[in-house]
C-alpha positions in Angstrom: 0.0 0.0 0.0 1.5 3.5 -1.2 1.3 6.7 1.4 -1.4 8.2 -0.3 -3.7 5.0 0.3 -2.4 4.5 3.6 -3.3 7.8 4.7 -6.6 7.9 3.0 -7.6 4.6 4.8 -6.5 6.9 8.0 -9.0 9.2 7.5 -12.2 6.7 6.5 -11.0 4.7 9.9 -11.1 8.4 11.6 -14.7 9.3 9.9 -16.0 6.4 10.9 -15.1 6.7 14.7 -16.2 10.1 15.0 -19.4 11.3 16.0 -20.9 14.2 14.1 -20.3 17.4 15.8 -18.7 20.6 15.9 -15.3 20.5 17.1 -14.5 17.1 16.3 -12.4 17.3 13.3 -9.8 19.7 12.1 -7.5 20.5 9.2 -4.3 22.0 8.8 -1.6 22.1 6.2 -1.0 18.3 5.3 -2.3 17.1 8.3 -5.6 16.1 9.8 -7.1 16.0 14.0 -10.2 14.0 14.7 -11.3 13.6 18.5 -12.8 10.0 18.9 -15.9 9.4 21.2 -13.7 8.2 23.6 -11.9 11.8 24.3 -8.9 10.4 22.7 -7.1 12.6 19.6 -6.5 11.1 16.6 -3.9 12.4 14.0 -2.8 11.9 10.7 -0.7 13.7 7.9 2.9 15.6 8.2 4.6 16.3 11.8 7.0 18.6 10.5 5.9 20.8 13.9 5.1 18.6 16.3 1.8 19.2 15.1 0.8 14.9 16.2 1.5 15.5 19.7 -1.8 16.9 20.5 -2.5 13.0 20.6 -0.5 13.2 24.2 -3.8 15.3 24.7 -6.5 13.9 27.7 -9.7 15.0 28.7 -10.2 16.9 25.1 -13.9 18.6 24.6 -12.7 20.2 20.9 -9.9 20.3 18.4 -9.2 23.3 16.3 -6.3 23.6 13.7 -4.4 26.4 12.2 -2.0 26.0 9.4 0.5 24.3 11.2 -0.5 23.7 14.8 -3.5 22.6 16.9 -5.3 23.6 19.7 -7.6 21.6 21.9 -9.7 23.0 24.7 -9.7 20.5 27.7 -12.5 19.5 30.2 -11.5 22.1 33.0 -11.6 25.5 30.0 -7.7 25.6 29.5 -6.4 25.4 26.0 -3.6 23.0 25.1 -1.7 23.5 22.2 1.0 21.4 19.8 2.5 22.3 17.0 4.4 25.4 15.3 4.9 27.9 18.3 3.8 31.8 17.9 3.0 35.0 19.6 -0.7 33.1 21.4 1.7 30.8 22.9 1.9 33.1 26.2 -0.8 34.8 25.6 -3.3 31.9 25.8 -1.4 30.3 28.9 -3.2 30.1 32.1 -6.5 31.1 30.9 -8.8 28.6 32.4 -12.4 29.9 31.9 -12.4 29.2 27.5 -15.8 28.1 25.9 -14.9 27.5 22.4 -11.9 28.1 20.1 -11.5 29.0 17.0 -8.1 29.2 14.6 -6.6 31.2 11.5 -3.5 30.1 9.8 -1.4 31.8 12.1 -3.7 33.4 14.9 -6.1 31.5 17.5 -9.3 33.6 18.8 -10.8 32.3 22.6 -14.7 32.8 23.6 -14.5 33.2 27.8 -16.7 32.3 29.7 -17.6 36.0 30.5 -18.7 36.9 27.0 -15.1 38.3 26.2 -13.3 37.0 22.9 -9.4 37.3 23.4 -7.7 36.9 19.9 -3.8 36.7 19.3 -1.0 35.9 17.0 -0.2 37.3 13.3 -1.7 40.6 13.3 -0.3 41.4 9.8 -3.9 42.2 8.4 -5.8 43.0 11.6 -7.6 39.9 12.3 -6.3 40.3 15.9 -8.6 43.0 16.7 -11.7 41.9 17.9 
């Protein structure tokens, strides 16, 4: 079996462990997240980041992807994040109160639980200002 059919027998395995909702499954440059029913992250596709160690994840409620780097927000609100490092990196640690998530290419955007949205990273054409 070549790569390509390896990996696209990856993804039908992923689709069908999966349960249909928002959050579940993400895409980023050459590689693709899927959180199984049983909280666990599934990966497949390049690792040129580190991008695959979001696997290492536990107690996952959503996965979100950028172009090269993932986020998942956990059980307890905190975000955990693998991948190509940027400017959100600090910015996003310690915050404990996140509802949902939502990523760019390069910049990652957090709904708290207070109605605030906090947005950081690559600002080059003002998607950071919320």
């Amino acid at each position: 079996m070549n790569h390509q059919s390896e990996q696209t027998a990856k993804l039908v395995r992923l689709q069908q462990s999966i349960r249909a909702r928002k959050g579940l499954v993400g895409c980023g440059m050459g590689f693709s997240v899927a959180l199984h029913h049983s909280g666990r992250v599934l990966y497949t596709g390049e690792n040129r980041w580190g991008q695959g160690d979001i696997a290492n994840a536990r107690a996952v409620t959503s996965v979100v992807c950028g172009q090269d780097y993932v986020v998942a927000r956990l059980e307890d609100g905190t975000l955990y994040k693998t991948g190509r490092h940027g400017a959100e990196d600090a910015f996003f640690k310690g915050l404990s109160c996140v509802r949902r998530v939502a990523c760019g290419a390069h910049h990652t955007a957090a709904l708290l639980g207070n109605g605030r949205v906090l947005v950081a990273g690559d600002d080059r054409y003002g998607q950071c200002h919320t």
